[in-house]
ChimeraX commands (.cxc) that place a marker at each C-alpha (Angstrom):
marker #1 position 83.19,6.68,63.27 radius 0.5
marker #1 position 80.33,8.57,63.91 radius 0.5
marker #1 position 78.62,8.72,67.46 radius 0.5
marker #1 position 75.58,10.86,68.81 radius 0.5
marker #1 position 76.30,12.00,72.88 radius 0.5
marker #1 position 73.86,13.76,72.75 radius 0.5
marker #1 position 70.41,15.38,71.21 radius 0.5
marker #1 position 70.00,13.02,67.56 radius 0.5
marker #1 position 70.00,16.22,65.86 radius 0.5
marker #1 position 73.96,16.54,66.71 radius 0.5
marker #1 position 76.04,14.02,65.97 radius 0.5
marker #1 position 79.74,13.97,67.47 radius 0.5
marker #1 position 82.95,12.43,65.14 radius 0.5
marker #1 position 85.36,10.66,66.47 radius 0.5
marker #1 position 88.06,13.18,66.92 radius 0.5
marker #1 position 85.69,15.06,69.05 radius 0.5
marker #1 position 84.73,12.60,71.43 radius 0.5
marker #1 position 88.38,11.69,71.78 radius 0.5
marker #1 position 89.25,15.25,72.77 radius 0.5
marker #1 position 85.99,15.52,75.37 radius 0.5
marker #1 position 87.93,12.74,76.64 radius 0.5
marker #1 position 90.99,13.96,76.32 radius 0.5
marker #1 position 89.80,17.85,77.87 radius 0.5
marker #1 position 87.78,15.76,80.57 radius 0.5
marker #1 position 84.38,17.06,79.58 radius 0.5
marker #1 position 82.38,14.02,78.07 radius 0.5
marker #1 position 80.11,13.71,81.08 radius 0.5
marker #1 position 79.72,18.32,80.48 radius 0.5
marker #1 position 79.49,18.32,76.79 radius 0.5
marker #1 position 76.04,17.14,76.42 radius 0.5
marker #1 position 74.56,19.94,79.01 radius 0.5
marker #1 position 76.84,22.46,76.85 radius 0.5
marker #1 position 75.10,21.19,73.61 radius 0.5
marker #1 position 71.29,21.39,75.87 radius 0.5
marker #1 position 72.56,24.82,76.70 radius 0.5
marker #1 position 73.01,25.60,73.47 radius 0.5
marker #1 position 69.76,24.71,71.91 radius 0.5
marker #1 position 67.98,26.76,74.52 radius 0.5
marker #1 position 69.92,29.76,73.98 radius 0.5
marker #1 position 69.76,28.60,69.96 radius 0.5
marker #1 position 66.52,27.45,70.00 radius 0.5
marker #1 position 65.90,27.60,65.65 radius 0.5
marker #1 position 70.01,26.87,65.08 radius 0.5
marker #1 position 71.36,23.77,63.67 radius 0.5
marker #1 position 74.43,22.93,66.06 radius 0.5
marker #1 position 78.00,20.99,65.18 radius 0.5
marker #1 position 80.90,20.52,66.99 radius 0.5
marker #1 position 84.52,20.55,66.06 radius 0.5
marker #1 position 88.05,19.96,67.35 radius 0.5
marker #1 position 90.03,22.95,66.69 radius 0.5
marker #1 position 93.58,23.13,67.17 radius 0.5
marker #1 position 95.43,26.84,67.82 radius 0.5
marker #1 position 98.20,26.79,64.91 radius 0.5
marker #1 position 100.53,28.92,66.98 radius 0.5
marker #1 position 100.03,26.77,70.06 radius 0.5
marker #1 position 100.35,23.25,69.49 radius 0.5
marker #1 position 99.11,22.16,72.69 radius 0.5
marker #1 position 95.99,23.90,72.57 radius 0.5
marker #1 position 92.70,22.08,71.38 radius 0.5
marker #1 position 89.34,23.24,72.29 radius 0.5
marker #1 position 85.76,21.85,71.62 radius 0.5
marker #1 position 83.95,24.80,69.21 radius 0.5
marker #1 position 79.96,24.39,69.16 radius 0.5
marker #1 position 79.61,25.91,65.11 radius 0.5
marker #1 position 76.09,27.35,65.91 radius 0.5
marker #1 position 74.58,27.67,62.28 radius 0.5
marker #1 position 71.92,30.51,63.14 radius 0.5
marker #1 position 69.42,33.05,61.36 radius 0.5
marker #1 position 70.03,35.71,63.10 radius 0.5
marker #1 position 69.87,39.00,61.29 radius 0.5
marker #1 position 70.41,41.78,63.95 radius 0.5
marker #1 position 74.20,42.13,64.62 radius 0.5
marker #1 position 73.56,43.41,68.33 radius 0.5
marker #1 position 70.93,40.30,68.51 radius 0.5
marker #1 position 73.31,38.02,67.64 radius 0.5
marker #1 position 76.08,39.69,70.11 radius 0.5
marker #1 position 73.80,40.24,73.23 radius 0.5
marker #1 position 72.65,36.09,72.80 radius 0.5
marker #1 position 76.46,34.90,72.03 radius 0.5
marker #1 position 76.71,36.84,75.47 radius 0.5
marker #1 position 74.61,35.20,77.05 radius 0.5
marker #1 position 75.79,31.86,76.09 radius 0.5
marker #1 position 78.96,33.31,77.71 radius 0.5
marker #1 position 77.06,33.71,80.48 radius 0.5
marker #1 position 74.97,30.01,81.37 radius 0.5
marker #1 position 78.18,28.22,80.17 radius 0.5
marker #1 position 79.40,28.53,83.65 radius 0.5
marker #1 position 75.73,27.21,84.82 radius 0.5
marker #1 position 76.61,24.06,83.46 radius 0.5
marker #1 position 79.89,23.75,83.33 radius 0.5
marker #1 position 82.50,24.02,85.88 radius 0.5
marker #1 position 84.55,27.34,85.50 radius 0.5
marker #1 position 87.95,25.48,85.58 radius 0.5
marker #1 position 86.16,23.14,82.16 radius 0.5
marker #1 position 84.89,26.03,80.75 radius 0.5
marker #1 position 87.81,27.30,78.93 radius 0.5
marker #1 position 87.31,23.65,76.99 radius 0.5
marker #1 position 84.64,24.95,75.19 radius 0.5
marker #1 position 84.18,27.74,72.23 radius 0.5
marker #1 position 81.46,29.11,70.09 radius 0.5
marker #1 position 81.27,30.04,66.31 radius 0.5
marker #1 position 78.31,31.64,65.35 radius 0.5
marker #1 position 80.03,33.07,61.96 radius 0.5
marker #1 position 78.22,30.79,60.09 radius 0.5
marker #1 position 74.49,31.11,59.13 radius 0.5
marker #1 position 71.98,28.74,57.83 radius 0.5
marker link #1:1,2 radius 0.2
marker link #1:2,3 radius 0.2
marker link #1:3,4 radius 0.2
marker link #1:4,5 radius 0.2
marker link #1:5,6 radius 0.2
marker link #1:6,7 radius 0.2
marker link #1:7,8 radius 0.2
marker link #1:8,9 radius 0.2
marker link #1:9,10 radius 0.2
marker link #1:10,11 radius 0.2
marker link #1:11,12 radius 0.2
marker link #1:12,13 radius 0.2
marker link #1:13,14 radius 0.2
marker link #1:14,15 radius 0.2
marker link #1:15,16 radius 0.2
marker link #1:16,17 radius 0.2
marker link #1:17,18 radius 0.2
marker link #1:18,19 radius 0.2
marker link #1:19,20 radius 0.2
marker link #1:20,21 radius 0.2
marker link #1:21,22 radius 0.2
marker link #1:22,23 radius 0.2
marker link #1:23,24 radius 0.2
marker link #1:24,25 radius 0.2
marker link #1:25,26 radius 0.2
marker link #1:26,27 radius 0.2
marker link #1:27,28 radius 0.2
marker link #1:28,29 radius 0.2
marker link #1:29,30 radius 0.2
marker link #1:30,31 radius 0.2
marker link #1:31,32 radius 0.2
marker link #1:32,33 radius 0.2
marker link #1:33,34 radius 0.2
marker link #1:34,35 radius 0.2
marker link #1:35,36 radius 0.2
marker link #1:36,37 radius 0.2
marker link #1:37,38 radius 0.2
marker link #1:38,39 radius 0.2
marker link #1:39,40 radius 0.2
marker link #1:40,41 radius 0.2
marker link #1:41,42 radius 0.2
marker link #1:42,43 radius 0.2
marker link #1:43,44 radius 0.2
marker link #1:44,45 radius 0.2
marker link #1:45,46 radius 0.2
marker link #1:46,47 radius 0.2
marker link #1:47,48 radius 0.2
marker link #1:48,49 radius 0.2
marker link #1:49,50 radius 0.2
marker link #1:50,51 radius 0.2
marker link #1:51,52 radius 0.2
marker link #1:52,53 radius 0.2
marker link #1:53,54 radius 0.2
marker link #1:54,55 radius 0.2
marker link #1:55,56 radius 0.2
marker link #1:56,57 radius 0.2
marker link #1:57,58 radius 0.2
marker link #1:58,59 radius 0.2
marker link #1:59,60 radius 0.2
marker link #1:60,61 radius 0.2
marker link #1:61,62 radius 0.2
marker link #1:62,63 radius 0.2
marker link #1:63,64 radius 0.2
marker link #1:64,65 radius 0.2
marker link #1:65,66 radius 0.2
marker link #1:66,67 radius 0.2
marker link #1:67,68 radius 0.2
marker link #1:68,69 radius 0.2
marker link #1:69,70 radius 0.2
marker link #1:70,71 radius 0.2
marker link #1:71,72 radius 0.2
marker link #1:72,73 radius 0.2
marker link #1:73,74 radius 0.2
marker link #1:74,75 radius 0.2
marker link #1:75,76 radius 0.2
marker link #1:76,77 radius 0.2
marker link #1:77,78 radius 0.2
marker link #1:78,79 radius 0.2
marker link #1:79,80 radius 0.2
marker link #1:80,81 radius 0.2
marker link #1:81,82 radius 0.2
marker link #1:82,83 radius 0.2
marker link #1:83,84 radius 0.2
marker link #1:84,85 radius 0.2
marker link #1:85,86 radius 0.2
marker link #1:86,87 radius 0.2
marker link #1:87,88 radius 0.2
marker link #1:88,89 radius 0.2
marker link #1:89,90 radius 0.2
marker link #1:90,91 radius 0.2
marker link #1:91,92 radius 0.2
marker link #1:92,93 radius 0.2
marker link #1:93,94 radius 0.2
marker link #1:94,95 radius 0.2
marker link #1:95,96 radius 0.2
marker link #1:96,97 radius 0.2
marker link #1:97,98 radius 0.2
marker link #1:98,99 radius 0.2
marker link #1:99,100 radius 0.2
marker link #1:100,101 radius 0.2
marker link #1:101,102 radius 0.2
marker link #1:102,103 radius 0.2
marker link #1:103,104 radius 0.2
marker link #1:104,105 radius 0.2
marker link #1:105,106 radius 0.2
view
């Protein structure tokens, strides 16, 4: 099942509404995704449930940030700051909920 939270660009699968649920962050996850955009403003955004493999209590959200970015230090200086204005939104003890990928380009 396949249901949109948030912006109509992103649209959220099951599993990952059941672990905003589960992580307490379906009301954040939106303003996370918002943040996003405006730090990504030309990036197609998903998001995914990722599990640690060595921990198996240990899920996080991952916003996969499919960018253009050329410029290595570019890329690291606005991952930064996504570090950064994820606490602007997002409680500190919720934050830890939430990862970014930005391996991946368009």
């Amino acid at each position: 099942m396949l249901t949109s939270l948030v912006h109509s660009e992103t649209v959220l699968n099951a599993d990952v509404i059941q672990l905003a649920a589960k992580l307490g962050v379906t009301a954040i996850l939106p303003k996370v995704l918002e943040m996003t955009r405006s730090v990504f403003p030309e990036a197609r955004l998903e998001v995914e449930a990722y599990q640690d493999h060595e921990l198996a209590d240990e899920w996080w959200l991952v916003i996969v940030v499919r960018h253009q970015i050329d410029d290595p230090y570019e890329l690291v200086a606005v991952t930064s700051d996504w570090h950064h204005r994820l606490f602007d939104c997002c409680p500190a003890h919720l934050a830890g909920a939430f990862s970014i990928d930005t391996s991946d380009r368009s």
